[in-house]
N, C-alpha and C positions, 0 to 999 in steps of 0.2 A: 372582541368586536373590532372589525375592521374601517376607520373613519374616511373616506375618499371626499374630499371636497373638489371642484369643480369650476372653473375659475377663468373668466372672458371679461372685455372690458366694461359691458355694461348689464350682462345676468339677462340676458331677453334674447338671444340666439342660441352659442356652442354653449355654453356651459349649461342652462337647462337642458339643450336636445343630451349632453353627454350625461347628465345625472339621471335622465329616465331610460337612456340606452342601458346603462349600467345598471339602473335597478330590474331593466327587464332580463337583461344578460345573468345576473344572480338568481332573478325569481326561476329564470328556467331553470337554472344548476340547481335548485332548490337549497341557499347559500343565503337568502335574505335575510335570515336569525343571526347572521356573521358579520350582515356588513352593516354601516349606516351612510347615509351618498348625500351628497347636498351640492348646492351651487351657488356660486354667489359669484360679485364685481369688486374690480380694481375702482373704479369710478360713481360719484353716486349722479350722473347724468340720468339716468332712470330713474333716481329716488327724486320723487316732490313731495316737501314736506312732510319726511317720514314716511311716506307708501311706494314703493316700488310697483313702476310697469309692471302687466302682464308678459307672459311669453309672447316673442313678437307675431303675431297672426300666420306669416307663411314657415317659420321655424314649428308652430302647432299645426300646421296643414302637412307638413313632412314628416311628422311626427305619424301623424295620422295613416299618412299613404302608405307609411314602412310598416305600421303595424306594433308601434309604439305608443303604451298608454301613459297617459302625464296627468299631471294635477291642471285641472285647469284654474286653480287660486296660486297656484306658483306664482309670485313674486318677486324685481328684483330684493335683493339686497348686493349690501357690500363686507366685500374682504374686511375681519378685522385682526389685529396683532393679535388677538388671542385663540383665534382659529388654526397658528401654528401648532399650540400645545396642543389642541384638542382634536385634531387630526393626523392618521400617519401618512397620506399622503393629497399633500396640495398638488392640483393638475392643471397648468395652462394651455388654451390654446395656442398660445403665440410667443413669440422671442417676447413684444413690446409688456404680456400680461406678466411672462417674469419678470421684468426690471419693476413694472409696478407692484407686483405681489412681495419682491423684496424690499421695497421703497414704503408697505403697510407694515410687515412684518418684523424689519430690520435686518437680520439675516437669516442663513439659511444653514444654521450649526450642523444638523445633520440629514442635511440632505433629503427634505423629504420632497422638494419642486422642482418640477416633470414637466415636460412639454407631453399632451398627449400622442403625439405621432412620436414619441422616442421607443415609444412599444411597435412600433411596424418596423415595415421595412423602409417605408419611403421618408422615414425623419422628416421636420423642418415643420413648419407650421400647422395650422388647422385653416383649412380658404376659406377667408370671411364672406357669407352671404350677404353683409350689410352694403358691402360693396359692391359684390357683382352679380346680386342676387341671385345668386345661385344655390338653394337651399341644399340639390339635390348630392352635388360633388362635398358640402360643408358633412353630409348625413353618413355619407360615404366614409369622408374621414374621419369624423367621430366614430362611428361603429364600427371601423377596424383598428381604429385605436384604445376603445373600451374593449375589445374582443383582444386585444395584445394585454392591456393591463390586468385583466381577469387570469390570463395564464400565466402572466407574469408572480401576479399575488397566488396565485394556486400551486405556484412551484417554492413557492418558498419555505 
């Protein structure tokens, strides 16, 4: 079984939209017995007292419009030190979610934290929509960075 965790700063935008791209990108390969996908945060700004935010409303409406199905009780949580062990690859959006994801985890011995645009062609982050609300270019990037990491994991 293949563990892909999924990894933004606060679990309610990219990293849910990339855990459901990704389980839909396997279900079609029919590859879902193979993998397990999950998402979570560097930050517990989303968790109050123990409960994590829903997905953030227009991150589910983009969802929706692609043709991407999601849990609608998805949750956030948060990154913990022991999600290294238990997965073979942690995936950030962003330069800033590695320094926190190795700032949870402690280091990073073999290698398993990834920006996901390091699977494309165009590297460098994932465009936050928290900021420039821009759901549409964030969906964009995700899904041709789950659609790299799939072939990426298929050729190995």
């Amino acid at each position: 079984m293949i563990k892909i965790m999924f990894v933004c700063h606060g679990n309610i935008c990219r990293s849910p939209m990339a855990e459901f791209v990704m389980k839909k990108l396997v279900k079609d390969a029919k590859l879902e017995n193979e993998f397990y996908i999950a998402s979570s945060a560097t930050s517990t700004e989303e968790i109050w007292q123990g409960a994590g935010n829903p997905i953030y409303p227009p991150a589910r409406r983009e969802m929706t419009k692609q043709g991407i199905p999601f849990d609608i009780n998805k949750r956030a949580v948060q990154l913990k030190a022991s999600d290294y062990e238990n997965y073979d690859y942690i995936i950030a959006m962003d330069s800033m979610n590695v320094r926190n994801i190795i700032r949870i985890i402690g280091s990073d011995k073999i290698g398993k934290v990834h920006k996901l645009m390091d699977y494309t062609n165009k590297k460098g982050d994932v465009a936050d929509p928290w900021y420039s609300g821009n759901f549409e270019v964030a969906f964009t990037d995700i899904y041709n960075g789950c659609v790299g990491l799939l072939k990426h994991i298929q050729s190995r």
